[in-house]
C-alpha positions in Angstrom: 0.0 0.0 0.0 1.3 3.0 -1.0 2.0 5.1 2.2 2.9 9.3 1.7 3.7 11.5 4.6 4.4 15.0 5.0 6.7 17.0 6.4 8.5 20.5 7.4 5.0 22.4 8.0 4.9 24.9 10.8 4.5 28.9 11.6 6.1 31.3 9.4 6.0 35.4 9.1 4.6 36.7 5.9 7.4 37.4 3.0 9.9 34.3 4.8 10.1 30.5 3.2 9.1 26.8 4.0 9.9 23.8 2.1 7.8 20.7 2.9 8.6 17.4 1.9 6.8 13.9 1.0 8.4 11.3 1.6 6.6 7.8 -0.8 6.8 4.3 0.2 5.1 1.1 -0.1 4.9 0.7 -3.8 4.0 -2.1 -5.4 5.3 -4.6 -8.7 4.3 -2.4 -11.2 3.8 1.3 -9.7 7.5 2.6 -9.0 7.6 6.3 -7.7 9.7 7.2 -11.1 6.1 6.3 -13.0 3.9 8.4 -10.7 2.8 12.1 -10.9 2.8 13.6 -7.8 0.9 17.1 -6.8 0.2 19.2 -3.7 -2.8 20.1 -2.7 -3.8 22.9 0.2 -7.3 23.2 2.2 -7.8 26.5 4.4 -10.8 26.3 6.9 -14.1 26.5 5.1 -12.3 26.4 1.5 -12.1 23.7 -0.5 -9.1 21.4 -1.6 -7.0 23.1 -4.2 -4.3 22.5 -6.5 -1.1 24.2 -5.6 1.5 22.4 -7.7 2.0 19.5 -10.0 4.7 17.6 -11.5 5.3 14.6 -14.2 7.2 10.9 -13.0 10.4 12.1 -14.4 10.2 15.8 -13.2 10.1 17.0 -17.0 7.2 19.5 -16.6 5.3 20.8 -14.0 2.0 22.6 -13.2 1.4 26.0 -10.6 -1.8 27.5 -9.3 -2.1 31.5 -10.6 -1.7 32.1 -6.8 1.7 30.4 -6.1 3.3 31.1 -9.6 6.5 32.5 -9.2 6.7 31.9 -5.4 6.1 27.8 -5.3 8.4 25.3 -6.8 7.5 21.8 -6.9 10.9 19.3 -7.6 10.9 15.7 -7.2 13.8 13.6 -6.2 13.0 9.8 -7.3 16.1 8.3 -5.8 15.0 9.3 -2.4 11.0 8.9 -3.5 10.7 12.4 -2.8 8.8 15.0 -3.9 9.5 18.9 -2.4 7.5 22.5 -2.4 10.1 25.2 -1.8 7.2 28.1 -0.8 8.7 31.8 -0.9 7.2 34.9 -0.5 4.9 33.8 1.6 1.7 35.3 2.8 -1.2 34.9 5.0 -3.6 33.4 2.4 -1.0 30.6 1.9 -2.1 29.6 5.5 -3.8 26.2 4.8 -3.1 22.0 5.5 -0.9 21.2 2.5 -1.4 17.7 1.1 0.9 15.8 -1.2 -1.1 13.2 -3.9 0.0 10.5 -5.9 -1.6 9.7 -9.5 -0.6 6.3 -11.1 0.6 8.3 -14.6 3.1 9.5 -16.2 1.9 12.5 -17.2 1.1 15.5 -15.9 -2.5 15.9 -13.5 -4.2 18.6 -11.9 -7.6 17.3 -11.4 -8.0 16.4 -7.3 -9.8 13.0 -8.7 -6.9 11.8 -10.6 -4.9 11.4 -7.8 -5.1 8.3 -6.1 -3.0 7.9 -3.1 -3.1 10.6 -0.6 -1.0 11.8 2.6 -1.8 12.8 5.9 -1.4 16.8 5.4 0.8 18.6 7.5 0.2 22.5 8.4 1.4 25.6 7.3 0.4 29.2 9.1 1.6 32.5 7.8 1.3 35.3 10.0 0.9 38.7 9.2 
């Protein structure tokens, strides 16, 4: 079963950096990590789940939000089955539980039900 968990969350001031990490495990014969898509996903209180950032198995191409371009970058590290969002720039509307999803493609996916495997979430506050 595959198994992703979050980390590197916590309290930041407005304009400062994060970078929280995913770490994959449990796949199977026939689903490696190098042949998954990966994304992150943030849901602040009373919102719903949004796309943040996405990114194809091999790391060739990947997707941002309008509201993270520029700021977000999503990297993947398939030795370590690792996949990263550095977050700059940050501000108080980034304040949300960031979730890191797993789609059994190559290619690249942005749609919340393409992704089949999904982590924990782990917290991120911005203060103003």
């Amino acid at each position: 079963q595959v198994q992703l968990v979050e980390s590197g969350g916590g309290l930041v001031q407005a304009g400062g950096s994060l970078r929280v990490s995913c770490a994959a495990s449990g796949f199977a014969a026939g689903l490696a990590f190098d042949r998954t898509a990966m994304g992150w996903f943030r849901q602040a209180p009373g919102k719903e789940r949004e796309i943040v950032a996405a990114i194809t198995s091999r790391g060739g191409s990947t997707y941002y939000s309008d509201s993270v371009k520029g700021r977000f970058t999503i990297s993947r590290d398939n030795a370590k089955n690792t996949v990263y969002l550095q977050m700059n720039s940050l501000k108080a509307e980034d304040t949300a539980v960031y979730y890191c999803a797993a789609a059994p493609t190559l290619l690249l996916q942005i749609r919340t039900d393409e992704y089949r495997y999904w982590g924990q979430g782990t917290q991120v506050t911005v203060s103003s």
